[in-house]
TILOFI-948387 format. One line per 8 residues: number of its first residue (from 1); their letters; for each residue x, y, z of C-alpha. Coordinates in steps of 0.25 Angstrom, whole numbers, plus 5000, padded with zeros to 4 digits. Example, Ala and Ser with C-alpha at 12.3 -4.5 7.8 and 13.67 -1.06 7.14 Angstrom:
<recs>
1	AS	5049,4982,5031 | 5055,4996,5029;
</recs>
This chain:
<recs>
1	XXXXXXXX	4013,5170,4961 | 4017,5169,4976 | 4006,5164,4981 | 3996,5168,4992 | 4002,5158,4986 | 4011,5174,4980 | 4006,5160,4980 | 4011,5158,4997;
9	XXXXXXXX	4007,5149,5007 | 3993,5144,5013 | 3997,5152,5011 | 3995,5161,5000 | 4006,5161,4989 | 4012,5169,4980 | 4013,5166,4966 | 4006,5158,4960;
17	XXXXXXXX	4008,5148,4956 | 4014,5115,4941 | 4025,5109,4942 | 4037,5111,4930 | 4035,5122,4920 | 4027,5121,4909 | 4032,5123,4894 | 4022,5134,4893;
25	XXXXXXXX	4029,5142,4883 | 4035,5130,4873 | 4042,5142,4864 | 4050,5134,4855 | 4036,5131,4847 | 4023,5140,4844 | 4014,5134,4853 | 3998,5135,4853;
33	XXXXXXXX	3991,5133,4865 | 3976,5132,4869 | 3963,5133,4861 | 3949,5131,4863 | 3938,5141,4871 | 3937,5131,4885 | 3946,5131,4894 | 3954,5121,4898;
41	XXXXXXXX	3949,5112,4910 | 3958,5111,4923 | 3967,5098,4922 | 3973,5094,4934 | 3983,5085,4932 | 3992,5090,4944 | 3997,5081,4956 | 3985,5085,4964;
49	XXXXXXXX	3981,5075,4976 | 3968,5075,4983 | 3955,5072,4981 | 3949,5084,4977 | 3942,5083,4965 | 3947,5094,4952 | 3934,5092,4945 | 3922,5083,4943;
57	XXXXXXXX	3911,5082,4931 | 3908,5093,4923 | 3910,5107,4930 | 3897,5112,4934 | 3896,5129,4933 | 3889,5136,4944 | 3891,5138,4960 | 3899,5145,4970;
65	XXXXXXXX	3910,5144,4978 | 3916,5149,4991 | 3932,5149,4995 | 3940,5156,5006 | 3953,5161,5002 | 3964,5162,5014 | 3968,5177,5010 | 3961,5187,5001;
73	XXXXXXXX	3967,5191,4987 | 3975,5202,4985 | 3974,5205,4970 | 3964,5204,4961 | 3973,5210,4948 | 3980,5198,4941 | 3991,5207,4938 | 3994,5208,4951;
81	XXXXXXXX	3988,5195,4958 | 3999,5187,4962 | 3997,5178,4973 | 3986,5165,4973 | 3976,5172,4984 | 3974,5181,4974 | 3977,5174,4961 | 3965,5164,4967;
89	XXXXXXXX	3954,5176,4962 | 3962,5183,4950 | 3963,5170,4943 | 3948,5169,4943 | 3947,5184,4937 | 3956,5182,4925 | 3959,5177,4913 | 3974,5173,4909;
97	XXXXXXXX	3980,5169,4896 | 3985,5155,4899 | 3982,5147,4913 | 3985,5134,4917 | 3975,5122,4916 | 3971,5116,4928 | 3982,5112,4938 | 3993,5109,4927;
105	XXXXXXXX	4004,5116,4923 | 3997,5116,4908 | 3994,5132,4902 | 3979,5132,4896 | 3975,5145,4889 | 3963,5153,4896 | 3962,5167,4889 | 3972,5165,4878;
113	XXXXXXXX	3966,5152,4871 | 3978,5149,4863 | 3992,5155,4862 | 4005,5153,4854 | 4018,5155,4859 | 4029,5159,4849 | 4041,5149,4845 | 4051,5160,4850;
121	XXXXXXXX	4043,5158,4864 | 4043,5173,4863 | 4028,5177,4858 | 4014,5171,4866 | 4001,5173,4857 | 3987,5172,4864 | 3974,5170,4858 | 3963,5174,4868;
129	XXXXXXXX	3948,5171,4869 | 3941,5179,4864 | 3928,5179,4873 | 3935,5185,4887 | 3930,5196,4892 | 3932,5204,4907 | 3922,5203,4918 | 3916,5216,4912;
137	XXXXXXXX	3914,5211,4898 | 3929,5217,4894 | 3935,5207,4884 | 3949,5201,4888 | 3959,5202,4875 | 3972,5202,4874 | 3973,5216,4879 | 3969,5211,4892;
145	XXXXXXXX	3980,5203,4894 | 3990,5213,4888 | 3984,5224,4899 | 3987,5213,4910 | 4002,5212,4906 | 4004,5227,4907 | 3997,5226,4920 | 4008,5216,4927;
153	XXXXXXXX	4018,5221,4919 | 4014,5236,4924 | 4027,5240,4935 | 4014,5249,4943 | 4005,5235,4946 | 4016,5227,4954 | 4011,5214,4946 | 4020,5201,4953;
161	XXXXXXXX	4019,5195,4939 | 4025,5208,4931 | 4040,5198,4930 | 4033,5187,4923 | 4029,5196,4910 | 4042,5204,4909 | 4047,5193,4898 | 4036,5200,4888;
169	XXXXXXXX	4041,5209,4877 | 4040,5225,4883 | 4037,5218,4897 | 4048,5222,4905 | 4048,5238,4898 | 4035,5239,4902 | 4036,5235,4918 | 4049,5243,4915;
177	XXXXXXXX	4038,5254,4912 | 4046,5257,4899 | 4036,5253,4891 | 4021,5256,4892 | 4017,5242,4884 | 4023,5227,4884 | 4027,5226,4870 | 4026,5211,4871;
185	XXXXXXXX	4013,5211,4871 | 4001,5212,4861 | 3987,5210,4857 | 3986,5208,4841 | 3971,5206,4843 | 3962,5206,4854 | 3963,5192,4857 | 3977,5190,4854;
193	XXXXXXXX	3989,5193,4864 | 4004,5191,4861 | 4014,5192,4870 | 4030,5192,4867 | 4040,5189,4877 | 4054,5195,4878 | 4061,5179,4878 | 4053,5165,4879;
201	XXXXXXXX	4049,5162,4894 | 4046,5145,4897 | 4033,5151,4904 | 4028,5162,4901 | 4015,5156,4897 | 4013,5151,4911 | 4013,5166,4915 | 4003,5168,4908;
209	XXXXXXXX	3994,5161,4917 | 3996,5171,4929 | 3984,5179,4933 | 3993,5190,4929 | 3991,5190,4916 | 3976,5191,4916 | 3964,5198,4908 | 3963,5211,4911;
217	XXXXXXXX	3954,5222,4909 | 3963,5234,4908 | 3951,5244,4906 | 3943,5237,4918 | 3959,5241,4926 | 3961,5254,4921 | 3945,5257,4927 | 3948,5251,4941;
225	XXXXXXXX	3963,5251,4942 | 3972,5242,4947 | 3972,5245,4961 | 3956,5239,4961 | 3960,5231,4948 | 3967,5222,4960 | 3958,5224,4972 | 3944,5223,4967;
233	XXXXXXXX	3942,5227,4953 | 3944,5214,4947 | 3941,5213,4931 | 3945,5199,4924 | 3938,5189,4912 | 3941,5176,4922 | 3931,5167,4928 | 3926,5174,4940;
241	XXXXXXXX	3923,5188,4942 | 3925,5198,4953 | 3919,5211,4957 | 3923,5222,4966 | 3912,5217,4975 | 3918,5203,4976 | 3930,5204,4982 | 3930,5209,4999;
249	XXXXXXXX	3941,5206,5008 | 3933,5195,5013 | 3929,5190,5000 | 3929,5187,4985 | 3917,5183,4975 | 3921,5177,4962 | 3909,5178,4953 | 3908,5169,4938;
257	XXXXXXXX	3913,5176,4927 | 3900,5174,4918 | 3905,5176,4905 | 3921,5170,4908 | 3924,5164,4894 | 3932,5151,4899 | 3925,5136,4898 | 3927,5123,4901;
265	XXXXXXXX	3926,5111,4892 | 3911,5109,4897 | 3910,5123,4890 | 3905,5127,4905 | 3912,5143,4909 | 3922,5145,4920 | 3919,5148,4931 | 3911,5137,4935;
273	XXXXXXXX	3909,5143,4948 | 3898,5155,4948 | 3906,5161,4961 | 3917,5161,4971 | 3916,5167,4985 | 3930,5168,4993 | 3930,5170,5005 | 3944,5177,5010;
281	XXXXXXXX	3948,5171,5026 | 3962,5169,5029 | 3956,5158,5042 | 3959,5145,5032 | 3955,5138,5043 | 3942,5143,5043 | 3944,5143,5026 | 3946,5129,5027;
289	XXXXXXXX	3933,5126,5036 | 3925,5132,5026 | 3931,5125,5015 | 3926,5109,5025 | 3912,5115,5028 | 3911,5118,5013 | 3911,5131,5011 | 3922,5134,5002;
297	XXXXXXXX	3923,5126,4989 | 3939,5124,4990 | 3952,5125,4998 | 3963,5129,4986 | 3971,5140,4983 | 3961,5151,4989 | 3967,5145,5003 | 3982,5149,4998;
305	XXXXXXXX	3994,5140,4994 | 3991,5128,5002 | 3976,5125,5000 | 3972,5119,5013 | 3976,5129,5023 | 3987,5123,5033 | 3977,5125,5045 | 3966,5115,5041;
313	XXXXXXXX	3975,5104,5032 | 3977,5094,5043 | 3962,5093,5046 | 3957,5095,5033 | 3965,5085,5027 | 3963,5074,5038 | 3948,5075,5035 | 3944,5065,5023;
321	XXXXXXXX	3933,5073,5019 | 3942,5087,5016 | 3955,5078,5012 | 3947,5073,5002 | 3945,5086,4996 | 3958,5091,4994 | 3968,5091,4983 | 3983,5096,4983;
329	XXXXXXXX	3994,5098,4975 | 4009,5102,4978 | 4010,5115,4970 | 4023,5122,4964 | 4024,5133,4975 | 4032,5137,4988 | 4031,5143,5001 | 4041,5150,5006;
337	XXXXXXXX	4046,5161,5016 | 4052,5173,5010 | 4062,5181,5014 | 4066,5196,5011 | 4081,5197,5006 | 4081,5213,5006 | 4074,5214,5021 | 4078,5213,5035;
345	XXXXXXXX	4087,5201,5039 | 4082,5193,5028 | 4090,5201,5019 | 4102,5192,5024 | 4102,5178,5016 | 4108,5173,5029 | 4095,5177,5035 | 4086,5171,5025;
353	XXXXXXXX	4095,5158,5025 | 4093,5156,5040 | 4078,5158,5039 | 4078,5147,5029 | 4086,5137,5039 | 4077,5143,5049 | 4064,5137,5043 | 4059,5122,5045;
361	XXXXXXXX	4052,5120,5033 | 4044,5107,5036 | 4038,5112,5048 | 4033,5126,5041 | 4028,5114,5033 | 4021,5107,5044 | 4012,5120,5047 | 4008,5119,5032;
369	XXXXXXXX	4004,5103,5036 | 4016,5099,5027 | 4009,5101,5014 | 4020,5106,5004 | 4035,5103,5002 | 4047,5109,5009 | 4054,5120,4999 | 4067,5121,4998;
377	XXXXXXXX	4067,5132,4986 | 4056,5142,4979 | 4054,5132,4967 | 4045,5122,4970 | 4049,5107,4965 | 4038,5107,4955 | 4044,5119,4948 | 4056,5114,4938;
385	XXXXXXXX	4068,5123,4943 | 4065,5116,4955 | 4081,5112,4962 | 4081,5100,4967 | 4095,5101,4975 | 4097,5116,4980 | 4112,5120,4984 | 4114,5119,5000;
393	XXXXXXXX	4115,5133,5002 | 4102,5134,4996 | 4096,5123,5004 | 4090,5127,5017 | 4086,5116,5030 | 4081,5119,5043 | 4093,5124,5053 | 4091,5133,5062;
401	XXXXXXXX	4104,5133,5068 | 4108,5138,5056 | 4097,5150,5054 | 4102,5155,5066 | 4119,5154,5062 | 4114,5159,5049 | 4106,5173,5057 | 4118,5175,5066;
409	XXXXXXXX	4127,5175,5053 | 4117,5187,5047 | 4117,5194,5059 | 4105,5191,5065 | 4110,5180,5078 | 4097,5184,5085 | 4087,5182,5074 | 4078,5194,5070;
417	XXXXXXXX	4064,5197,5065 | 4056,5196,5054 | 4043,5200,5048 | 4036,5187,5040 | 4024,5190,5031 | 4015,5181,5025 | 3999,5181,5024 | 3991,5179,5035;
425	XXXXXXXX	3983,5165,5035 | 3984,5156,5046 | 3991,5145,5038 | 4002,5155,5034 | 4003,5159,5050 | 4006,5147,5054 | 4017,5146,5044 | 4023,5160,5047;
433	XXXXXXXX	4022,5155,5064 | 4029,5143,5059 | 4041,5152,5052 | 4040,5161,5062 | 4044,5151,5073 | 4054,5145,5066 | 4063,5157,5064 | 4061,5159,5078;
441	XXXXXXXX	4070,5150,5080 | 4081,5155,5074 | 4078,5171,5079 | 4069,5175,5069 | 4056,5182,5074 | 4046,5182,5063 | 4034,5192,5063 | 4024,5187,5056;
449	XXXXXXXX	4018,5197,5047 | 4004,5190,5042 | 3994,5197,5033 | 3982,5195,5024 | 3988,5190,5010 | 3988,5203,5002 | 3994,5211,5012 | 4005,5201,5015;
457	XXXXXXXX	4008,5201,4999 | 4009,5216,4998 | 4020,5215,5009 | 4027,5202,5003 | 4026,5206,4988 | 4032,5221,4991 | 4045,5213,4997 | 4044,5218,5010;
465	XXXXXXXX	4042,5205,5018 | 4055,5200,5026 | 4048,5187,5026 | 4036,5181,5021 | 4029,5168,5017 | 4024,5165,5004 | 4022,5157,4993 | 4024,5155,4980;
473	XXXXXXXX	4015,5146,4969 | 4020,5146,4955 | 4012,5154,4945 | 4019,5144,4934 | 4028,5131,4935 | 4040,5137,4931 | 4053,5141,4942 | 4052,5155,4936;
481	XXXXXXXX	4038,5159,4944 | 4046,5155,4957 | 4058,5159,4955 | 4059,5169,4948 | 4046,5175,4951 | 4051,5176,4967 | 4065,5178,4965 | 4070,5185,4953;
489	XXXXXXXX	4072,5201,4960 | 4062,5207,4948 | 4052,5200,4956 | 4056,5208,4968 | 4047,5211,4977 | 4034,5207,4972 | 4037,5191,4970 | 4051,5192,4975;
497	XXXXXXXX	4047,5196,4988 | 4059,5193,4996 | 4066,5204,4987 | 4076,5195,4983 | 4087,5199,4972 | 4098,5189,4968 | 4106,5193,4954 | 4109,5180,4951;
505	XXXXXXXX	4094,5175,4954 | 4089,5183,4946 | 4098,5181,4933 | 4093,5166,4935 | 4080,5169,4936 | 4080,5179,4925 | 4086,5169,4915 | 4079,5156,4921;
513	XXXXXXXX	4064,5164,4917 | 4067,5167,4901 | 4076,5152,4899 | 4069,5142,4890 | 4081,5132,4896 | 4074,5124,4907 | 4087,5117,4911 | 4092,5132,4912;
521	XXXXXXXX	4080,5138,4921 | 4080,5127,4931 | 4094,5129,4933 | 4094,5143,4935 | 4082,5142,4944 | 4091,5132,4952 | 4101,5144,4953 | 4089,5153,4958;
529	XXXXXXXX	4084,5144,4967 | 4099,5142,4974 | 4101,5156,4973 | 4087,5160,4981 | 4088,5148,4991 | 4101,5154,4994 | 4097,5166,4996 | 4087,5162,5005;
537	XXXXXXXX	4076,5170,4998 | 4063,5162,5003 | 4063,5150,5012 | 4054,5140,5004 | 4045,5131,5016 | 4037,5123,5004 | 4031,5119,4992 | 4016,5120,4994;
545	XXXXXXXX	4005,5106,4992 | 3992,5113,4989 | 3979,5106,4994 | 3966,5111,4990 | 3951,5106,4995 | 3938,5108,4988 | 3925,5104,4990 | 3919,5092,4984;
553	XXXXXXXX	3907,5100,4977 | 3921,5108,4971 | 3924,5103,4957 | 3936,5109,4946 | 3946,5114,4958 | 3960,5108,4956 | 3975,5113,4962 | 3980,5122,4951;
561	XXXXXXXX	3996,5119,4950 | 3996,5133,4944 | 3984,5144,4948 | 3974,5146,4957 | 3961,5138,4960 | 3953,5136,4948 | 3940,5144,4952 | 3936,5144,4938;
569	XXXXXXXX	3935,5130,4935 | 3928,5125,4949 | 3914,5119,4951 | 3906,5115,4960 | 3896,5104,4960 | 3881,5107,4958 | 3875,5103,4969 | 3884,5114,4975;
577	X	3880,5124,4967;
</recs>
């Protein structure tokens, strides 16, 4: 998901978003997995640092919360959702299959409480609850799910997720629209689903996790339709429910499902929280106030891809008293500048490779308070595919000199102008200001085209931005979700929003995301990630070091290495109730 982190930036990022893939689909063996009605509880076992605590005592059920959120969502349809503003409230609406326990890389079953995979790899049965029901008292089966795959496999809804189901049996005919069902598919009984794919996929289980692939109530759907399905209409079985009513351009009310059919190991129901105001201002500074006079209960991802906004860090963490409550993580994601190769002067490779020389990643760095790593390609270091020792024409330093030989050589000796997009936050201004003024230095005039989160994603994911920062958080450890989620031309333009189209890349690609051979993938993701540094496709700045802050009466929260905030597992003490 990039990430907004379309996970991107403090910035808001695409994508979603630890650290080496998982053997979540071990196909050389039937394997069961999960059992029991509860839920497993969070383990957080990642390399978190801080003192913020995760959890104390026994949760205690009750109590409200307020947050402010940097930007406003855009989409409130999990088939569609796919960027962290927006996946922050859908992935408290709905229920997936499989999820991922606490801030580990480990897959936990939530709808499905147990499943088998076949020896051949080929064949996923799911056993669900039996005792999940919608918001309006609808039962959630294995139709449910079934109805959500036809919904992002559906050509007419535009899902950004449609590419990582096509491996089903019938899939591909049916986005083809060839077909009018997904033959891979099937409910044997109401509680039963079984899908078959075309070829075994290392992990197709962990995309399983993704909102995409949620709960839904198709006769709710069909009554509303899509259009308010995505805006307002909300209808899921998750923790938190949300009405019509709820949801403003200034505001969002998360309201306790009552009857949600998930439990901890007290036997308490999740939520714990009875509600969850949000309140949407894109002033961090003034977010970030509210948060130190106690208003709002925690600093995290409803602030975008860095947690503490840039703005505030600096005094924020030379206070003791708000150090204290921090926590932070390095995460597997990346920002980065994009740049179009089928628009304007950027469709020249010399072009892109002069902006590249022409950026000085450390002191874009600086503005962010040097919190993160400097990237040198799309695939963070924590993802295995990662290449250690790129080729030197795939290795890029800052040389200005050289930018400007390399503009002459494409024609352009007296630079030229471009249009930048990105969202319009004050944290991410003062990055854009900071690219801006350094291509100014080599005859580039940047506008700055800054807007409010969805806007700017309408412009970026229809592929007709010349040049735009974002981000990207990995939806899954594995190198597929990076690379060939933003690279491959069948992502074009929606999550390939540079439009870029390389044969070779893609053959790569192609045969990187059905091999079971890990020596194999990571090799041919090495060619890929030569080929696209060559090309000059993005200009990767850094690899992003989250820090989140709660407040001391805040209890449950944790960094997810894969997800959102965990809404549904926070409490607050009771003298704060």
């Amino acid at each position: 998901m990039d990430w907004q982190e379309l996970k991107r930036g403090n910035l808001c990022m695409h994508g979603k978003k630890g650290t080496v893939a998982v053997a979540s689909a071990a196909v050389l063996s039937l394997v069961l997995v999960g059992c029991g009605a509860n839920s497993p509880a969070p383990s957080n076992t990642q390399n978190t640092t801080g003192t913020g605590t995760a959890s104390t005592g026994k949760p205690v059920p009750g109590g409200s919360v307020t947050l402010d959120f940097v930007q406003n969502i855009r989409d409130l349809d999990p088939a569609i959702a796919y960027d962290t503003q927006s996946d922050e409230v859908v992935s408290q609406l709905y229920d997936q299959l499989v999820t991922w326990q606490g801030n580990t890389d480990n897959i936990v079953p939530m709808a499905a409480k147990d499943w088998t995979i076949s020896a051949d790899g080929l064949t996923y049965t799911f056993h669900l609850h039996q005792d999940m029901k919608f918001w309006n008292g609808d039962p959630v089966t294995a139709q449910s799910f079934i109805d959500e795959f036809q919904r992002v496999l559906n050509p007419n809804l535009g899902s950004g997720g449609s590419g990582f189901y096509t491996i089903i049996q019938g899939a591909q005919a049916y986005l083809n629209k060839k077909a009018t069902s997904i033959s891979g598919l099937s409910a044997p009984s109401p509680y039963t689903l079984v899908i078959k794919l075309t070829k075994p996929e290392k992990f197709f289980l962990d995309t399983l996790t993704m909102p995409f692939i949620s709960a839904v109530d198709q006769k709710f759907i069909d009554k509303v339709g899509n259009k308010a399905f995505d805006a307002t209409q909300a209808m899921g079985s998750g923790p938190f429910e949300l009405t019509s009513s709820d949801i403003t351009p200034n505001q969002i009310i998360l309201t306790k499902n009552p009857n949600y059919w998930r439990t901890d190991s007290y036997g308490n129901h999740l939520p714990y929280l009875n509600k969850v105001t949000i309140n949407i201002s894109n002033n961090d500074q003034l977010d970030t106030l509210h948060f130190e006079q106690g208003q709002t209960a925690w600093i995290g991802w409803n602030f975008g891809g860095d947690g503490i906004p840039a703005s505030s860090y600096p005094q924020f963490m030379a206070n003791p008293k708000y150090a204290a409550l921090t926590q932070s993580l390095i995460m597997n994601s990346v920002q980065y500048v994009g740049l179009n190769t089928t628009q304007g002067p950027t469709k020249n490779p010399l072009v892109r490779q002069a902006i590249e020389y022409a950026i000085n990643k450390p002191d874009i760095l600086r503005l962010n308070n040097g919190r993160g790593q400097i990237a040198n390609q799309p695939l963070p270091p924590g993802i295995q595919g990662y290449v250690q020792n790129l080729p030197a024409d795939a290795t890029y330093s800052y040389n200005p000199q050289k930018a400007i030989a390399l503009l002459k050589q494409a024609g352009y000796p007296k630079g030229f102008t471009i249009d930048m997009y990105s969202s319009n936050d004050g944290a991410q201004l003062t990055l854009d200001q900071g690219i801006q003024s350094q291509l100014a230095k080599v005859g580039i005039k940047v506008n700055i085209k800054a807007s409010s989160w969805g806007t700017f994603l309408n412009v970026a994911e229809a592929g007709k931005a010349p040049m735009d920062w974002l981000g990207w958080i990995q939806d899954f450890p594995d190198a597929s979700d990076f690379l060939n989620t933003l690279f491959n031309s069948n992502q074009v333009p929606v999550n390939n929003n540079m439009n870029y189209s390389n044969a070779n890349v893609d053959s790569w690609l192609n045969t990187a995301e059905y091999s079971m051979n890990t020596q194999q993938r990571n090799q041919l993701y090495g060619n890929v990630t030569d080929q696209v540094m060559k090309d000059a496709v993005w200009v990767p700045i850094w690899y992003d070091k989250f820090t989140a802050a709660t407040q001391p009466w805040v209890h449950g929260f944790y960094i997810p290495a894969v997800g959102q905030d965990p809404i549904e597992w926070v409490w607050i003490s009771k003298s704060h109730q």
